[in-house]
N, CA and C atoms of all chains as a GROMACS GRO file, in nm:
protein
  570
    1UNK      N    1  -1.958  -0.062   0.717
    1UNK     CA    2  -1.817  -0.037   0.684
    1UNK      C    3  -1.728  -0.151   0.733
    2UNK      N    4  -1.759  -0.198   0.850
    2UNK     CA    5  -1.662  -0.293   0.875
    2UNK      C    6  -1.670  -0.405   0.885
    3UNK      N    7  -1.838  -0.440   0.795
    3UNK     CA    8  -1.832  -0.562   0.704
    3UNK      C    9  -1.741  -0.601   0.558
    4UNK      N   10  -1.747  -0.479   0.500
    4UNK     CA   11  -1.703  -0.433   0.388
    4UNK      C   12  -1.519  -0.482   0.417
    5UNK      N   13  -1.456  -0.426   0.545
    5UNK     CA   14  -1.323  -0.478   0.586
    5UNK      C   15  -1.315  -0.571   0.559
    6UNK      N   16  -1.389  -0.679   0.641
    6UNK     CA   17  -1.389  -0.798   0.682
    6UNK      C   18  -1.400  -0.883   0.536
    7UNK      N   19  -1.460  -0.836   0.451
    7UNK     CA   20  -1.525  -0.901   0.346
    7UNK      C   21  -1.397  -0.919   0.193
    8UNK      N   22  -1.314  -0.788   0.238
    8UNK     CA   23  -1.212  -0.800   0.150
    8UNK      C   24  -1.103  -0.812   0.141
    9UNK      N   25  -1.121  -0.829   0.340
    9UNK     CA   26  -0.972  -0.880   0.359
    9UNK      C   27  -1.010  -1.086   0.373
   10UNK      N   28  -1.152  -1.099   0.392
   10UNK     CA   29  -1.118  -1.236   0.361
   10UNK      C   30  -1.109  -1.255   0.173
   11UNK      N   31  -1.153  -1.168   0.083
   11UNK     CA   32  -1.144  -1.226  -0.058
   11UNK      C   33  -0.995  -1.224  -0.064
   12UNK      N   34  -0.949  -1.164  -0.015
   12UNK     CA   35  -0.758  -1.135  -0.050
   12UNK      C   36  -0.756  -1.234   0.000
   13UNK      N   37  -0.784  -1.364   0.106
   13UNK     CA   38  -0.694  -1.440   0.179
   13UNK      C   39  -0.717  -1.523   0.082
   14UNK      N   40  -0.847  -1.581   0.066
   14UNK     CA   41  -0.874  -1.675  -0.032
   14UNK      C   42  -0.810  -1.688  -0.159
   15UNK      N   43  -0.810  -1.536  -0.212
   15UNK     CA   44  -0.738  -1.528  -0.317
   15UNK      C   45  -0.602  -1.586  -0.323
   16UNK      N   46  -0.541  -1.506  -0.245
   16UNK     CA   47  -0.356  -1.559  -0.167
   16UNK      C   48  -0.350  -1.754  -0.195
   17UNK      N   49  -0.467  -1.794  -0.128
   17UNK     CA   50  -0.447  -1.945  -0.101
   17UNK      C   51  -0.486  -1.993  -0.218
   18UNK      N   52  -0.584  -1.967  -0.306
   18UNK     CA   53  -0.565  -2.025  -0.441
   18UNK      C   54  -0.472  -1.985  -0.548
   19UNK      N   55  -0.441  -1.923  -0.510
   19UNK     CA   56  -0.280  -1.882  -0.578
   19UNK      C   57  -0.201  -1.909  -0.592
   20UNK      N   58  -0.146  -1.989  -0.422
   20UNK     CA   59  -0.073  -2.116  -0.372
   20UNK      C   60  -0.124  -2.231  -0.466
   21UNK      N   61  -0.220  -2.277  -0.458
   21UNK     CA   62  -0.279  -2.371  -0.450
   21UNK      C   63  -0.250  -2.373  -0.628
   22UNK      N   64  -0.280  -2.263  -0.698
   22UNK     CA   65  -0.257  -2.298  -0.865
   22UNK      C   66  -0.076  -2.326  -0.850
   23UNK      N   67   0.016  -2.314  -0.800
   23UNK     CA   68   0.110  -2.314  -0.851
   23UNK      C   69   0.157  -2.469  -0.808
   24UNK      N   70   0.095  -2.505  -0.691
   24UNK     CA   71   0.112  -2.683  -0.702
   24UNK      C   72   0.077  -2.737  -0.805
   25UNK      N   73  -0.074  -2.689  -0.800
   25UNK     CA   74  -0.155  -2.750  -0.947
   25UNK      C   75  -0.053  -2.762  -1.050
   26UNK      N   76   0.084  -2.676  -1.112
   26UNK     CA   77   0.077  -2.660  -1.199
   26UNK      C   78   0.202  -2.735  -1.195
   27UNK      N   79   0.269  -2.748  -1.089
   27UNK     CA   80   0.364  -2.878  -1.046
   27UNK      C   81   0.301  -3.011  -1.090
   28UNK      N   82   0.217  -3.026  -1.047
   28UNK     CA   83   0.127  -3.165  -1.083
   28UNK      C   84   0.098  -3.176  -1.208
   29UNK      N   85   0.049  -3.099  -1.322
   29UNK     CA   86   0.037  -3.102  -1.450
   29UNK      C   87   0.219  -3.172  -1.529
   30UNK      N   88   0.277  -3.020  -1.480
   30UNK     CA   89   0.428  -3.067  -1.509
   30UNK      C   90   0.459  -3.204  -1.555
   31UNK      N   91   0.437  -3.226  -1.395
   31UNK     CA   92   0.501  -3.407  -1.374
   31UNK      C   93   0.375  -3.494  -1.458
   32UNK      N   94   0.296  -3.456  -1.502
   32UNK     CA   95   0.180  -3.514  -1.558
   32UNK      C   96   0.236  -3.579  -1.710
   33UNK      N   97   0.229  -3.441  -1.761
   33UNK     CA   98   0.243  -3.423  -1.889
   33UNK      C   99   0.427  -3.482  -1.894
   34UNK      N  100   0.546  -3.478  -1.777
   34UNK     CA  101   0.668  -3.550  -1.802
   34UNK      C  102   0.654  -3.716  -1.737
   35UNK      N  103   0.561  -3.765  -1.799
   35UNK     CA  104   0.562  -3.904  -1.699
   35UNK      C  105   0.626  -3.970  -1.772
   36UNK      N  106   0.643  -3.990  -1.933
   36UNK     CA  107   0.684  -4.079  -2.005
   36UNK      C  108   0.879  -4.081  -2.021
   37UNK      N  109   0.894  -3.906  -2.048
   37UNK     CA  110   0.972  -3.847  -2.099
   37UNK      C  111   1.086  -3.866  -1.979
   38UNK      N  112   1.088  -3.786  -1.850
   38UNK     CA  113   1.150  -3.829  -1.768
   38UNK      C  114   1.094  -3.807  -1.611
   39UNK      N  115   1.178  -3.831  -1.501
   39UNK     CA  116   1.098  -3.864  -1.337
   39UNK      C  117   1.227  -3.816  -1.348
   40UNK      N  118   1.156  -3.746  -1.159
   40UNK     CA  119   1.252  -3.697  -1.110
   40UNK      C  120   1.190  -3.744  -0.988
   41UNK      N  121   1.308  -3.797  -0.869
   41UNK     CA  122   1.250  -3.846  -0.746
   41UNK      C  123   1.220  -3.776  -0.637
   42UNK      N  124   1.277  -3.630  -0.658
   42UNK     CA  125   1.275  -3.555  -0.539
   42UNK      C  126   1.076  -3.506  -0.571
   43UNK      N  127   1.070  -3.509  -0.679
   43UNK     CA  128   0.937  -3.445  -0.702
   43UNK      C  129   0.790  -3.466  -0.609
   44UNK      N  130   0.802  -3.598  -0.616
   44UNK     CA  131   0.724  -3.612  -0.476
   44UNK      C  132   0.783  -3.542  -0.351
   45UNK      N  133   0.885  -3.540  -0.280
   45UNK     CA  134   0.886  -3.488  -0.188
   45UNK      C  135   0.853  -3.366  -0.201
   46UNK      N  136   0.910  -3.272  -0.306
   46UNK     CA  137   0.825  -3.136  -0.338
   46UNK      C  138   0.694  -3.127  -0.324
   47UNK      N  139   0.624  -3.224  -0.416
   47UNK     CA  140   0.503  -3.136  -0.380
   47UNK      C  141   0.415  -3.193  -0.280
   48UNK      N  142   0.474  -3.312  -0.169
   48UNK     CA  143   0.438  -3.331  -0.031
   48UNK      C  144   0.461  -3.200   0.038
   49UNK      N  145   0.602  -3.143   0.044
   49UNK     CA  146   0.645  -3.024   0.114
   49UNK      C  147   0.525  -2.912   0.066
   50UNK      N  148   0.532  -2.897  -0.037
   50UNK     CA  149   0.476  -2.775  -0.088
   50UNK      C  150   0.271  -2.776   0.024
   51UNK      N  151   0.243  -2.903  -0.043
   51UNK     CA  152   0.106  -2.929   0.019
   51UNK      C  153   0.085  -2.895   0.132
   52UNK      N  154   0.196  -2.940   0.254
   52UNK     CA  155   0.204  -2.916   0.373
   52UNK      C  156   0.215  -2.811   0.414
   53UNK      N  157   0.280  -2.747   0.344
   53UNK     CA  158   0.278  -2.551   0.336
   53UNK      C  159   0.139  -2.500   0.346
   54UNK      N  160   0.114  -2.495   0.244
   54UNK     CA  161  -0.054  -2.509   0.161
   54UNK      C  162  -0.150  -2.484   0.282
   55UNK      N  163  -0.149  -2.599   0.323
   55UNK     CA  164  -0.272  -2.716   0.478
   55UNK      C  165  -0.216  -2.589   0.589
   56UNK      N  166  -0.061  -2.518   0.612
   56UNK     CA  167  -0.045  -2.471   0.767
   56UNK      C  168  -0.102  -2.299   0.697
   57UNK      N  169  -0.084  -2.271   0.576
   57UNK     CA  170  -0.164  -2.148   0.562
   57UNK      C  171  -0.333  -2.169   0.541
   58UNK      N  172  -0.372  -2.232   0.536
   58UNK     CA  173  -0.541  -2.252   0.507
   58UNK      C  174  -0.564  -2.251   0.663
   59UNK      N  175  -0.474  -2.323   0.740
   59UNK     CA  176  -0.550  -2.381   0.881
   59UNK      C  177  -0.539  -2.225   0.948
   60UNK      N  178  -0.426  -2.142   0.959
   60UNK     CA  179  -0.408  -2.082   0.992
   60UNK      C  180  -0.528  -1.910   0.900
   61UNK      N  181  -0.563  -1.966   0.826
   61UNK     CA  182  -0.651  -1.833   0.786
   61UNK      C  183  -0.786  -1.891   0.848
   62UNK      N  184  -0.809  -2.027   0.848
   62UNK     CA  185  -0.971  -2.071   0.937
   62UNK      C  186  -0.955  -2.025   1.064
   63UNK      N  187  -0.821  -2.026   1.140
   63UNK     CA  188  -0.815  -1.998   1.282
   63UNK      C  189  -0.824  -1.877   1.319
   64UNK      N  190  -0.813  -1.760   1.191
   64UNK     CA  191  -0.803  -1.637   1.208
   64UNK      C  192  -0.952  -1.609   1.150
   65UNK      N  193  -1.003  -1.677   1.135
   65UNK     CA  194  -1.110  -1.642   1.083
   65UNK      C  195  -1.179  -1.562   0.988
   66UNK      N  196  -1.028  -1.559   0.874
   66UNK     CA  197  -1.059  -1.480   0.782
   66UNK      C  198  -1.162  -1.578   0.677
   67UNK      N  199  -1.109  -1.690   0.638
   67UNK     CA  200  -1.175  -1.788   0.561
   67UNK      C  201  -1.307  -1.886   0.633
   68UNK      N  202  -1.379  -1.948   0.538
   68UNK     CA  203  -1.460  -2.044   0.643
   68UNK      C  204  -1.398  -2.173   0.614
   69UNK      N  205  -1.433  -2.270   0.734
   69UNK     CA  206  -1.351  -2.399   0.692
   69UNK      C  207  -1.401  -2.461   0.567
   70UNK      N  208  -1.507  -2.444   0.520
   70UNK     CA  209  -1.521  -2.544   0.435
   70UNK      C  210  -1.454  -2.484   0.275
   71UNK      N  211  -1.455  -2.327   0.250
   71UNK     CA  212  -1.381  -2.268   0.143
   71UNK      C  213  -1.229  -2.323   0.168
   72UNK      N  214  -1.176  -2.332   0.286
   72UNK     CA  215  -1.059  -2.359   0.293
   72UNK      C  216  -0.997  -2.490   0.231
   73UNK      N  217  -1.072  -2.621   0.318
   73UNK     CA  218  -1.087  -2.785   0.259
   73UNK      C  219  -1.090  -2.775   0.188
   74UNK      N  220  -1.176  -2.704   0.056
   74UNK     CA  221  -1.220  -2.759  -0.033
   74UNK      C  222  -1.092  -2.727  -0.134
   75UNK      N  223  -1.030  -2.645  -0.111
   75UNK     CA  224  -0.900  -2.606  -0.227
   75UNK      C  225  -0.782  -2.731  -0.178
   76UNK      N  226  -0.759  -2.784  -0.026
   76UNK     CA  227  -0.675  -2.903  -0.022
   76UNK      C  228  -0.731  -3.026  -0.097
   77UNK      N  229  -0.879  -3.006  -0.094
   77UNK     CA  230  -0.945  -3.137  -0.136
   77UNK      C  231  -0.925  -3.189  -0.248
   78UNK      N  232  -0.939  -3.070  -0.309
   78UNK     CA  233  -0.925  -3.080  -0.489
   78UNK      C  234  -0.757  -3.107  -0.509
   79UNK      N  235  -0.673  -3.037  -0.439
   79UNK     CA  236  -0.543  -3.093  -0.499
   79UNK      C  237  -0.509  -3.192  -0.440
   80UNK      N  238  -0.530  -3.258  -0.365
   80UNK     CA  239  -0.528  -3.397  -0.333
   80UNK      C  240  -0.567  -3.490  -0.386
   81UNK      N  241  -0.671  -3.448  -0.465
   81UNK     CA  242  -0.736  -3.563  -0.590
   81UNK      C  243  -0.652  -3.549  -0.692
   82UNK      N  244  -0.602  -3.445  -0.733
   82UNK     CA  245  -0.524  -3.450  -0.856
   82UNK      C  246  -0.381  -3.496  -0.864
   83UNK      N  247  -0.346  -3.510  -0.722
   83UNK     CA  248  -0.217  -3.516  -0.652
   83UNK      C  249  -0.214  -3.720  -0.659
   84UNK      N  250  -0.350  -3.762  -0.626
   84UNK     CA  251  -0.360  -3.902  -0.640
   84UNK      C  252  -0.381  -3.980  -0.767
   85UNK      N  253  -0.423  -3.887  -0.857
   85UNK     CA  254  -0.462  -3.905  -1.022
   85UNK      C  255  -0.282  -3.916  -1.022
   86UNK      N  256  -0.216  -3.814  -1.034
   86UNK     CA  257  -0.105  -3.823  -1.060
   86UNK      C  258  -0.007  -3.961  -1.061
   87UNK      N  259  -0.044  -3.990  -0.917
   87UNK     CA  260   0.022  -4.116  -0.835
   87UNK      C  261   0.026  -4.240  -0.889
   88UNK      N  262  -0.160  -4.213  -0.898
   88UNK     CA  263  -0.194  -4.344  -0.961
   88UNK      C  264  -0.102  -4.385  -1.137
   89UNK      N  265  -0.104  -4.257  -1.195
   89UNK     CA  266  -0.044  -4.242  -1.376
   89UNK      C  267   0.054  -4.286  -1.360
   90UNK      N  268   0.134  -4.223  -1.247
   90UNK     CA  269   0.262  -4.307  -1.192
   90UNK      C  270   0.300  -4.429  -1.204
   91UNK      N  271   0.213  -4.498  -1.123
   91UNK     CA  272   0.238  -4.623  -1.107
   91UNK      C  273   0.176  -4.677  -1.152
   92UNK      N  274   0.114  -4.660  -1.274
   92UNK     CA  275   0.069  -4.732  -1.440
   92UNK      C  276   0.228  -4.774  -1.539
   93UNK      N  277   0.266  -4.607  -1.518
   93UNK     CA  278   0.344  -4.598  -1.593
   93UNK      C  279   0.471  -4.703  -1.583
   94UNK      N  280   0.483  -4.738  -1.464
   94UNK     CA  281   0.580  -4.813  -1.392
   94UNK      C  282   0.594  -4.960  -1.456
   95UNK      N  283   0.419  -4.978  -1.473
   95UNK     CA  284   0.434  -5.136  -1.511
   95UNK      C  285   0.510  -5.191  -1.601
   96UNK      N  286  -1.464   0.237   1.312
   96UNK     CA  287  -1.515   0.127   1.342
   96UNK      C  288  -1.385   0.037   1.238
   97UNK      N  289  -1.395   0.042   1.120
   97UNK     CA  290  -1.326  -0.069   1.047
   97UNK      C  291  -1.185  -0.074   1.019
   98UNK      N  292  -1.148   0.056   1.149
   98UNK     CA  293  -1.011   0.023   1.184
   98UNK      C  294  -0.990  -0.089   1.331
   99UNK      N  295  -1.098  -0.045   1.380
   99UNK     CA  296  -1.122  -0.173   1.473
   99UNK      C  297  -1.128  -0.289   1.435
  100UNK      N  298  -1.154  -0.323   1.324
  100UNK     CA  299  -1.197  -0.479   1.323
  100UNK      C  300  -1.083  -0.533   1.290
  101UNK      N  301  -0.962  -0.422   1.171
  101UNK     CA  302  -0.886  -0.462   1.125
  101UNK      C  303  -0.738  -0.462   1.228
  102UNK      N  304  -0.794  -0.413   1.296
  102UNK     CA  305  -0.690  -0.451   1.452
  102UNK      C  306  -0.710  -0.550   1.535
  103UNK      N  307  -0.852  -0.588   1.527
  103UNK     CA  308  -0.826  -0.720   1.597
  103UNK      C  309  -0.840  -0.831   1.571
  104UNK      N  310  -0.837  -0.814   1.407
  104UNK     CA  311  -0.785  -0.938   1.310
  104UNK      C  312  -0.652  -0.957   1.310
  105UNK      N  313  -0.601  -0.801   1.327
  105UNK     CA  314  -0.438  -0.838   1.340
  105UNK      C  315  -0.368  -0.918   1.437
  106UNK      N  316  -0.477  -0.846   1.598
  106UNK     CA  317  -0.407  -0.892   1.688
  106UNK      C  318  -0.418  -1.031   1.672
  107UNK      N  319  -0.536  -1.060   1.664
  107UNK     CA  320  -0.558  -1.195   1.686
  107UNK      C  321  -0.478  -1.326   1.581
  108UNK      N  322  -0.458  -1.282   1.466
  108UNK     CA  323  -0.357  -1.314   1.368
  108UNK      C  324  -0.229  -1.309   1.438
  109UNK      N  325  -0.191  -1.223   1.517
  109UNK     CA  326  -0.012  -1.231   1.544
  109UNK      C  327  -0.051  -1.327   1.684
  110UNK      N  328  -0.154  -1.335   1.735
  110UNK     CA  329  -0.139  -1.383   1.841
  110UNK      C  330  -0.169  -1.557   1.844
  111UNK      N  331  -0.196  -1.610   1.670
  111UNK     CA  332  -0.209  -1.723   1.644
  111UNK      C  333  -0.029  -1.778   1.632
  112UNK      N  334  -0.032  -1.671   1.594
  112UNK     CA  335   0.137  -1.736   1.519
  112UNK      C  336   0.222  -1.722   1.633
  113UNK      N  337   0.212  -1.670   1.753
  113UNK     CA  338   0.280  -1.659   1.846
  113UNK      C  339   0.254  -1.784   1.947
  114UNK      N  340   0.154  -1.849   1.930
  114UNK     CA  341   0.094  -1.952   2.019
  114UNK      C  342   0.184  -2.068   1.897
  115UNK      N  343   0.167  -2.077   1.823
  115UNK     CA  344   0.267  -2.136   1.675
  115UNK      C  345   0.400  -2.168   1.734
  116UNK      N  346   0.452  -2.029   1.760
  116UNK     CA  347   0.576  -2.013   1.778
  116UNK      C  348   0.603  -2.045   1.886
  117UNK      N  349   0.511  -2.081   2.037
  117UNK     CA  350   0.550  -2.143   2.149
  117UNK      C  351   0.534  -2.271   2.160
  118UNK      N  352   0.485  -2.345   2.071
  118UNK     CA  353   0.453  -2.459   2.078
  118UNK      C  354   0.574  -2.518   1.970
  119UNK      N  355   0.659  -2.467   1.916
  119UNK     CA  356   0.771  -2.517   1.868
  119UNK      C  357   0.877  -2.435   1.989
  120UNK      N  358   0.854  -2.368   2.030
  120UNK     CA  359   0.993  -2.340   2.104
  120UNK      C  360   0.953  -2.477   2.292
  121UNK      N  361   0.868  -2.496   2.295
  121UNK     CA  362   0.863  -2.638   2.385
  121UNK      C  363   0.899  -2.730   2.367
  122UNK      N  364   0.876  -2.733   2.194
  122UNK     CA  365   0.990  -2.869   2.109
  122UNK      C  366   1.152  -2.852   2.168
  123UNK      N  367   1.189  -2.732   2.156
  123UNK     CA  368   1.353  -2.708   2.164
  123UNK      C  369   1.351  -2.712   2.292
  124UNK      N  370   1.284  -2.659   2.424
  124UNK     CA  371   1.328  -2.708   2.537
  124UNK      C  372   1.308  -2.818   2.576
  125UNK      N  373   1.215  -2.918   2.562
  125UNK     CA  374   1.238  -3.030   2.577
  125UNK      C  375   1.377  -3.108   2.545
  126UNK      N  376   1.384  -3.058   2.416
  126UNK     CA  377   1.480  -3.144   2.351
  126UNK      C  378   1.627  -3.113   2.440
  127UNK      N  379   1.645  -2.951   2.485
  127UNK     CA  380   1.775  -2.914   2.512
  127UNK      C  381   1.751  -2.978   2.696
  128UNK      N  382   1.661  -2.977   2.768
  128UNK     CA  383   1.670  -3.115   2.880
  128UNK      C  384   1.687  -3.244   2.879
  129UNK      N  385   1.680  -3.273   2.751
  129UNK     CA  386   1.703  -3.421   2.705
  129UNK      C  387   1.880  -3.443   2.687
  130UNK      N  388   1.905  -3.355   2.654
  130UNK     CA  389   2.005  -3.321   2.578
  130UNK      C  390   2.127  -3.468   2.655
  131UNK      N  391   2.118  -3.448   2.743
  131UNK     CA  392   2.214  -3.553   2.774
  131UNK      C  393   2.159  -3.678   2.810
  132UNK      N  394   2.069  -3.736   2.834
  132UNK     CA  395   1.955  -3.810   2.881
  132UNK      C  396   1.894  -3.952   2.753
  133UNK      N  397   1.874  -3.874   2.673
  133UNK     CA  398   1.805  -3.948   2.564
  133UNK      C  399   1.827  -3.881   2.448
  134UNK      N  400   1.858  -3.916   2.283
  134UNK     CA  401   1.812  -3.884   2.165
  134UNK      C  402   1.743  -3.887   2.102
  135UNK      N  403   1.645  -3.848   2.039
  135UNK     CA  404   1.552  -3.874   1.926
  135UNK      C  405   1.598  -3.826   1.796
  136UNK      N  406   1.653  -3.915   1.707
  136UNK     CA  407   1.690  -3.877   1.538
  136UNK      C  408   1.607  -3.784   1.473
  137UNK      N  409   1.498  -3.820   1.496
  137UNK     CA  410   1.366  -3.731   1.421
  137UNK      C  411   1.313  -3.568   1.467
  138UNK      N  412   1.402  -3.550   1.609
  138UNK     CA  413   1.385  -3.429   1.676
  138UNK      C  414   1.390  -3.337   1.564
  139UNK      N  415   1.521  -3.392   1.497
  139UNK     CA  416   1.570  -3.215   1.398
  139UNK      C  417   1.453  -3.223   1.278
  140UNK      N  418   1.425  -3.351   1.248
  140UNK     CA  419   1.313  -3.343   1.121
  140UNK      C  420   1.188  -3.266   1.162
  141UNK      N  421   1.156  -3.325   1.277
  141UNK     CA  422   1.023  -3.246   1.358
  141UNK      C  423   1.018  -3.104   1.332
  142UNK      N  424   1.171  -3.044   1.424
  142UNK     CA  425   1.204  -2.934   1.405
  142UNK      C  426   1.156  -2.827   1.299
  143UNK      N  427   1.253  -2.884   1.180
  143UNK     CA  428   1.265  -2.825   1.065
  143UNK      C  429   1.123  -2.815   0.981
  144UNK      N  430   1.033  -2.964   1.034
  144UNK     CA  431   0.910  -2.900   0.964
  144UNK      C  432   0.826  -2.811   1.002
  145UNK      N  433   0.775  -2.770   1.133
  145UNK     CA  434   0.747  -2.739   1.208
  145UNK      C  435   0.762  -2.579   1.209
  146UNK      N  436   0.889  -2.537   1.176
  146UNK     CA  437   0.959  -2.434   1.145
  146UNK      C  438   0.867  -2.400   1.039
  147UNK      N  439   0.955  -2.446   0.910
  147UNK     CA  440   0.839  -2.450   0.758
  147UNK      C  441   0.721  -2.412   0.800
  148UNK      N  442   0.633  -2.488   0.824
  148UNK     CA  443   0.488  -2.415   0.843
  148UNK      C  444   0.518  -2.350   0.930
  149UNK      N  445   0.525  -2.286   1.004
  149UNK     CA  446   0.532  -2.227   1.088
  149UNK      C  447   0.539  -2.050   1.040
  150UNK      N  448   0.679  -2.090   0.885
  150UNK     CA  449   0.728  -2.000   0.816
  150UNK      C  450   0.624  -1.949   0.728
  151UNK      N  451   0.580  -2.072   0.681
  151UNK     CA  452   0.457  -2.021   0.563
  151UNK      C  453   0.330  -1.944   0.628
  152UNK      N  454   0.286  -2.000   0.736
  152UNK     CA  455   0.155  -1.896   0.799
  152UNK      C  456   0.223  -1.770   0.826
  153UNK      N  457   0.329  -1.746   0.880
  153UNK     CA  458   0.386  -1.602   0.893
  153UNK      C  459   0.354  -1.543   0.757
  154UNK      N  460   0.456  -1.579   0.647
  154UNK     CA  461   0.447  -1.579   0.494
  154UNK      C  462   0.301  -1.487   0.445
  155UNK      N  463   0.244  -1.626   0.451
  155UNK     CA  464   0.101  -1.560   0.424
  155UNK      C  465   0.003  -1.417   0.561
  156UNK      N  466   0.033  -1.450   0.663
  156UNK     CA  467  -0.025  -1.373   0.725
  156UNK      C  468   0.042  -1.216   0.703
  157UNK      N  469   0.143  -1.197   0.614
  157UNK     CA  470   0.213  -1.063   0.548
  157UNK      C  471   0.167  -1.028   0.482
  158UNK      N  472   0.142  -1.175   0.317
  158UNK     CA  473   0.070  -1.127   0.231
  158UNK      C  474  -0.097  -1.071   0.253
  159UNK      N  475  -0.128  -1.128   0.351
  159UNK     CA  476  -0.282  -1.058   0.353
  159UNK      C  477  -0.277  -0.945   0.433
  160UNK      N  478  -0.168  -0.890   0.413
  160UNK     CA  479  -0.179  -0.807   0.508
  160UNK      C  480  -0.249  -0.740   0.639
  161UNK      N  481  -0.226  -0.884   0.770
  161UNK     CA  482  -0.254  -0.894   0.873
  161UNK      C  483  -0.179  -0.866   0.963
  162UNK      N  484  -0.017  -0.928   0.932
  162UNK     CA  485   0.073  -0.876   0.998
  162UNK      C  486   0.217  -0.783   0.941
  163UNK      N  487   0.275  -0.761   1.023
  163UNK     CA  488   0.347  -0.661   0.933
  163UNK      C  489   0.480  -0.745   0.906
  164UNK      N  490   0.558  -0.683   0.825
  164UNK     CA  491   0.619  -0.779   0.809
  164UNK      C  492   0.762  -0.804   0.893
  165UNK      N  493   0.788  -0.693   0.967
  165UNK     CA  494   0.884  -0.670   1.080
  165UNK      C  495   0.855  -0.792   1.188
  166UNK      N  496   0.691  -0.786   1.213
  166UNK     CA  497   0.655  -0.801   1.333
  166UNK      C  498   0.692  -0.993   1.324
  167UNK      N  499   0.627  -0.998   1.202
  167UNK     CA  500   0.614  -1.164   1.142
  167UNK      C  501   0.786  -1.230   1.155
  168UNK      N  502   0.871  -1.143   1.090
  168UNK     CA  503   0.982  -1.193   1.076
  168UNK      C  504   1.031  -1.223   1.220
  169UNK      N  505   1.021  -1.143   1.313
  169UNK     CA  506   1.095  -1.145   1.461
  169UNK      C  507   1.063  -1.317   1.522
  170UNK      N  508   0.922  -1.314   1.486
  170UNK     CA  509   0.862  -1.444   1.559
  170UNK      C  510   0.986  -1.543   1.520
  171UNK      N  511   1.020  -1.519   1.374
  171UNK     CA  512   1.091  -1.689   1.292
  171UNK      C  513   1.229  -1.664   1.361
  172UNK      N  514   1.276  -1.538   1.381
  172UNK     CA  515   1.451  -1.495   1.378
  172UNK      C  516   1.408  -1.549   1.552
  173UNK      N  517   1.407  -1.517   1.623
  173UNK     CA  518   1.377  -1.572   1.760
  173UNK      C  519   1.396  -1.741   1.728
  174UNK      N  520   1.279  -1.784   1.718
  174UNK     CA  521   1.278  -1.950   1.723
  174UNK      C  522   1.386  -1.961   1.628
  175UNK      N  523   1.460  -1.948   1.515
  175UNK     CA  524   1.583  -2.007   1.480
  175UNK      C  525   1.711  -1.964   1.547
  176UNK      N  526   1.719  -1.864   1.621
  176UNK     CA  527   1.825  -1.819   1.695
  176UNK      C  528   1.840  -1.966   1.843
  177UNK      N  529   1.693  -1.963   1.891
  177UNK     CA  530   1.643  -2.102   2.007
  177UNK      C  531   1.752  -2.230   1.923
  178UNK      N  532   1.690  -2.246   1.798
  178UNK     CA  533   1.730  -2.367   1.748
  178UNK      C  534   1.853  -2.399   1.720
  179UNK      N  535   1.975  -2.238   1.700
  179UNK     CA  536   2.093  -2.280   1.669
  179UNK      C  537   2.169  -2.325   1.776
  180UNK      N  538   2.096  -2.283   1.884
  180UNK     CA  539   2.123  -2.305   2.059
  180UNK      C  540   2.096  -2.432   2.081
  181UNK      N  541   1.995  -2.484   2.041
  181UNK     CA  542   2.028  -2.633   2.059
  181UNK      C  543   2.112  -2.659   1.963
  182UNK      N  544   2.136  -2.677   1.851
  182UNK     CA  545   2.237  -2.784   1.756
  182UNK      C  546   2.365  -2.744   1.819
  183UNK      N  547   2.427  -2.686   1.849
  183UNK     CA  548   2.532  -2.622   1.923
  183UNK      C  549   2.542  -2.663   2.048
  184UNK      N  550   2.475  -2.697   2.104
  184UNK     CA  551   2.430  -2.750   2.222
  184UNK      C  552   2.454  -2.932   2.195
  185UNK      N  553   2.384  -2.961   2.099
  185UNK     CA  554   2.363  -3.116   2.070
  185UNK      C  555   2.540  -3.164   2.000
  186UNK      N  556   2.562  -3.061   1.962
  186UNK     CA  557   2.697  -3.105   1.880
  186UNK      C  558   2.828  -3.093   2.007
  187UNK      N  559   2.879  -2.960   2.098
  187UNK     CA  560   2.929  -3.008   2.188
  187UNK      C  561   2.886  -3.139   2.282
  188UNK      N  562   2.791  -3.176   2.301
  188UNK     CA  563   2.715  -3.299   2.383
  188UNK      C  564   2.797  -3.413   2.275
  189UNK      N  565   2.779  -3.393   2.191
  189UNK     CA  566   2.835  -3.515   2.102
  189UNK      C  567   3.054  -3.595   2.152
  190UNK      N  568   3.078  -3.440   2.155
  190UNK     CA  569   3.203  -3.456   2.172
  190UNK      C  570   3.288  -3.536   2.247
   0.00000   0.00000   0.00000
């Protein structure tokens, strides 16, 4: 029984954090798909802020030990790559 | 039994964010002994981020329902009540 707790109160956390984690994603598409059309400068700082959010709830569910670290990383990992894809389109686009 | 576990996920959850919450309120006493002594520009940026996450692990530790949400809020209303005590503090010092 009180594996069963444990087991679905960590799927809810995980869940919670990729949840987070899609709605940056979908910040990043945004600005993806507006690279040509128009920029906005605060946007990076958004979704720096937002990320940093992100990183103090993941760290904080590994410390509670609802999540394991590596389920946790791996959802910053991935938006960090897409976050640098972005960057990089960026500063293509620039040239 | 699996009210046990889920109690001392809680505790241990409020008792992350409370160690959180002392390690930014050492930020503000430092800063309010400084207060006449030395400035640091970046104190309030520190601050304010610090806060933020601080805000978001509360945030989330509601949604997973670990902590409650009374209990979560007190932690933030405390440390910003600390913080208006310093700016108030830093702004007569200014005068």
């Amino acid at each position: 029984m009180s594996s069963d707790v444990l087991l679905s109160l960590s799927q809810k956390a995980l869940q919670l954090l990729q949840e987070d984690a899609d709605k940056i994603e979908k910040l990043i598409e945004v600005q993806m798909e507006n690279l040509t059309t128009r920029k906005c400068p605060l946007y990076e700082e958004v979704l720096d802020t937002q990320i940093y959010g992100l990183s103090r709830e993941i760290d904080f569910a590994i410390r509670a030990e609802l999540v394991q670290e590596t389920a946790g990383k791996q959802i910053l990992v991935k938006l960090e790559r897409n976050l640098a894809a972005l960057y990089e389109a960026m500063s293509q686009n620039k040239e």
